[in-house]
C-alpha positions in Angstrom: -1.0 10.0 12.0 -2.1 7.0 14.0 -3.2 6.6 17.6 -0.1 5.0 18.7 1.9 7.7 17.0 0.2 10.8 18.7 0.6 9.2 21.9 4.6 8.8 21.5 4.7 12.4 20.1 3.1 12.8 23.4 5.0 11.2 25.3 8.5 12.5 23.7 7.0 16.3 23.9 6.8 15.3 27.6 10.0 14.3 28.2 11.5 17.3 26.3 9.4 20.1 28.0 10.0 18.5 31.2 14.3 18.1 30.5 14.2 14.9 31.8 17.2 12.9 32.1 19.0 10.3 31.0 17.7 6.9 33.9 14.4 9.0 34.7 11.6 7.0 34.8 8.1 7.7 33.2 4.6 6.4 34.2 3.8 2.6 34.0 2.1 0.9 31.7 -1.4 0.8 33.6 -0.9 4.7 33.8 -0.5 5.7 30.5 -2.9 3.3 29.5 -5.4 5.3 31.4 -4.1 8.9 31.0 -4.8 8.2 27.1 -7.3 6.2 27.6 -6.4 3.3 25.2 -5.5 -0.5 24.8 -2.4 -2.1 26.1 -1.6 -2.9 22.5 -1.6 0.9 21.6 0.5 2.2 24.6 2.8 -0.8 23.9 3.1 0.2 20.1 3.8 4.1 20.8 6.7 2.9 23.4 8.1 0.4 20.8 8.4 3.3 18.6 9.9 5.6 21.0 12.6 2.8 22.2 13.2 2.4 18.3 14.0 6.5 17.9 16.0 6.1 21.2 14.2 8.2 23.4 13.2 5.4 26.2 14.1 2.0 27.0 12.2 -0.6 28.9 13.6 -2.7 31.6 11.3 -5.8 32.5 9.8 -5.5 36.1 11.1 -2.3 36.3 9.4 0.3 34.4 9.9 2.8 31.6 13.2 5.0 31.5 14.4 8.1 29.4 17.4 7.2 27.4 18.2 9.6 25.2 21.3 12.1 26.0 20.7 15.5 24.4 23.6 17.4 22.8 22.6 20.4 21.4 23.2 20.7 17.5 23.4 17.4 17.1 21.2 15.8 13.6 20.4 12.1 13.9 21.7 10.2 11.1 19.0 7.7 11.6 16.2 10.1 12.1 13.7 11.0 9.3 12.0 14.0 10.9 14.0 16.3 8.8 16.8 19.0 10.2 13.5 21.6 11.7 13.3 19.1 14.4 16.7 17.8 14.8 17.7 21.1 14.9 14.3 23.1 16.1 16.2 25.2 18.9 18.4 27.0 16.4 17.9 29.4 13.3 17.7 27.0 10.1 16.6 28.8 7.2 17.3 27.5 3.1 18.2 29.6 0.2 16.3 27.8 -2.7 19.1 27.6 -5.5 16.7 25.5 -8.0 13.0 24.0 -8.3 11.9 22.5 -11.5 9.8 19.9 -12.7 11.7 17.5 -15.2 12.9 13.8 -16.2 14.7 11.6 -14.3 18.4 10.8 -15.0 18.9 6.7 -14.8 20.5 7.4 -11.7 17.4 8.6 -9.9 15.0 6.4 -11.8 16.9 3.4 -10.2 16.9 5.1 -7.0 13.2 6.0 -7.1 12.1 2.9 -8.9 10.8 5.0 -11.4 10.3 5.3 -15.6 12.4 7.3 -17.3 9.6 9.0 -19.1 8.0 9.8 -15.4 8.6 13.3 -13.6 10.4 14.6 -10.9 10.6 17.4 -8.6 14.3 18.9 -8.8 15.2 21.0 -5.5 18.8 22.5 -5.4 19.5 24.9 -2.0 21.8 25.5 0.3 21.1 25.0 4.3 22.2 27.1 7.0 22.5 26.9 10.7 22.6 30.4 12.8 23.2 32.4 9.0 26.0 29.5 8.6 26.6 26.8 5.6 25.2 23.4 6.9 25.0 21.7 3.5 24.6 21.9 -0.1 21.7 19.8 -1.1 20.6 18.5 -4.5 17.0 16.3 -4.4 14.9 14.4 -6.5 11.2 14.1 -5.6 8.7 11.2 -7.6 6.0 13.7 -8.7 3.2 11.1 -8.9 3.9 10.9 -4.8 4.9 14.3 -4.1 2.5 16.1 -5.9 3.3 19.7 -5.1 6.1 21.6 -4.3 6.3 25.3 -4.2 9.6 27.9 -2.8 8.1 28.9 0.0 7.5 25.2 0.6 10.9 24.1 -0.2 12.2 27.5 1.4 11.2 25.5 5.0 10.9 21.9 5.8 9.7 19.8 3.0 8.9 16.8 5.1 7.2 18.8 7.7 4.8 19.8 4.4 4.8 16.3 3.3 3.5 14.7 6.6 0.9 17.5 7.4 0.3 18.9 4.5 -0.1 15.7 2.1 -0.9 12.9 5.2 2.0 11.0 4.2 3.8 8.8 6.2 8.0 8.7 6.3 8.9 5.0 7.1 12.2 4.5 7.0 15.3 5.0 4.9 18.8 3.8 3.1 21.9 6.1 3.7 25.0 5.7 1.7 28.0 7.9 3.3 32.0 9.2 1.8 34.5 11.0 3.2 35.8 13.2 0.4 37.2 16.3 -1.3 35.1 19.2 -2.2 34.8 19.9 -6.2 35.1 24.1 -6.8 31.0 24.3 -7.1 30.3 22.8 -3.5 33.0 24.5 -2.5 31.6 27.8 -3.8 28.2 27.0 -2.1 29.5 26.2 0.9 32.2 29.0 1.3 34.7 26.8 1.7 37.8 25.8 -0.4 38.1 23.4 -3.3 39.9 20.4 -1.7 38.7 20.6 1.5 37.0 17.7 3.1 33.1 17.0 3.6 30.8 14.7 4.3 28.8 13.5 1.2 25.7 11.6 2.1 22.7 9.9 -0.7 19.8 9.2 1.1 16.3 7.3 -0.3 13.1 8.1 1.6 10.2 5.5 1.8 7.2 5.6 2.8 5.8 2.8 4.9 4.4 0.8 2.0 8.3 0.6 1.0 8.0 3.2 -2.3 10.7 5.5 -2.6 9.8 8.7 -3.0 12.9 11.2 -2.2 16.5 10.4 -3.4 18.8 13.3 -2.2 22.4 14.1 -2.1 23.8 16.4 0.5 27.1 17.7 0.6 27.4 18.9 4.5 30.4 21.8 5.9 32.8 19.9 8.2 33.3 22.9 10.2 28.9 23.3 11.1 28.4 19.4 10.6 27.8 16.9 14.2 25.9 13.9 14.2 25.2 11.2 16.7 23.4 7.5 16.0 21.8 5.9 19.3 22.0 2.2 17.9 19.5 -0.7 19.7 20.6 -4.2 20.0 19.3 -5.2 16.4 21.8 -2.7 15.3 25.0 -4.3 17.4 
């Protein structure tokens, strides 16, 4: 992790411990500059990065503000910290259907930008939330990137692994979303009823050199399912 991204980890830790609120204002430039006694460039970088995750916003003249409005059980759709810190104040636990090395389908090769004749980590499991379904999740994971995978790794929070564990860093990601019916086997996983609705959501993971590296498919439980997306001018 770099400099400017321990201090905004910091500086977000801060505001969460401390429950500040939405229009409370943080330190100024000059003093954060000198509490982490770094460049201008570096404190400007880390609040960049926190105003892009929607935790602060900067008002010219006037300082630096908390923005972000928490709702409890609430998963970002535009975060890529995984559900353990979306959702870190509740019991999430995984029951690890599948884990198997094998070969891509042309599906995920595309996806990953991948050969054929390459492998990939295959995770099939089932998330809940307070011992209830969240989603039924199917993943493919480019083995030359993500090395190692284990049960008890997949049993917790695979990106949590993947960032300390292998030093890799999550930059950003493509989400493709349906409204639909459920088939009888997510249905099955889920405890729900064939025909009911969900929320079916592909997702590919890069890392900040642009290479794909996850391509997952989650089928989430309407009833257990809320999300929120805090959207920045680029975005409107």
């Amino acid at each position: 992790m770099l400099k400017y991204q321990q201090i905004a980890a910091e500086i977000e830790k801060y505001v969460e411990e401390n429950a500040l609120q939405q229009g409370d204002k943080l330190p100024v430039l000059e003093a954060l500059m000198a509490q982490f006694e770094v460049s201008k460039s570096t404190i400007t970088k880390a609040l960049d990065l926190l105003e892009k995750k929607g935790v602060v916003f900067q008002v010219r003249g006037s300082g630096i503000f908390v923005r972000r409005h928490k709702r409890t059980g609430y998963i970002s759709l535009l975060s890529n910290q995984g559900f353990k810190k979306d959702l870190e104040e509740f019991n999430l636990t995984s029951k690890v259907i599948e884990l198997d090395v094998r070969k891509p389908t042309q599906e995920v090769a595309d996806n990953l930008n991948m050969g054929l004749d390459e492998d990939v980590y295959y995770v099939k499991r089932v998330r809940y939330i307070n011992g209830q379904t969240l989603c039924f999740e199917e993943s493919y994971y480019n083995k030359s990137i993500i090395t190692y995978l284990n049960k008890e790794i997949v049993s917790e929070s695979i990106f949590h692994y993947i960032r300390e564990a292998l030093g890799l860093r999550v930059g950003f990601s493509d989400m493709f979303l349906h409204v639909e019916k459920l088939n009888e086997t997510e249905a099955n996983y889920l405890g729900l009823k064939t025909g009911e609705p969900k929320l079916y959501v592909e997702t590919i993971f890069h890392l900040t050199n642009g290479q794909p590296f996850d391509f997952s498919k989650l089928t989430y439980n309407y009833k257990q399912s809320q999300f929120f997306i805090q959207a920045n001018n680029e975005l409107l």
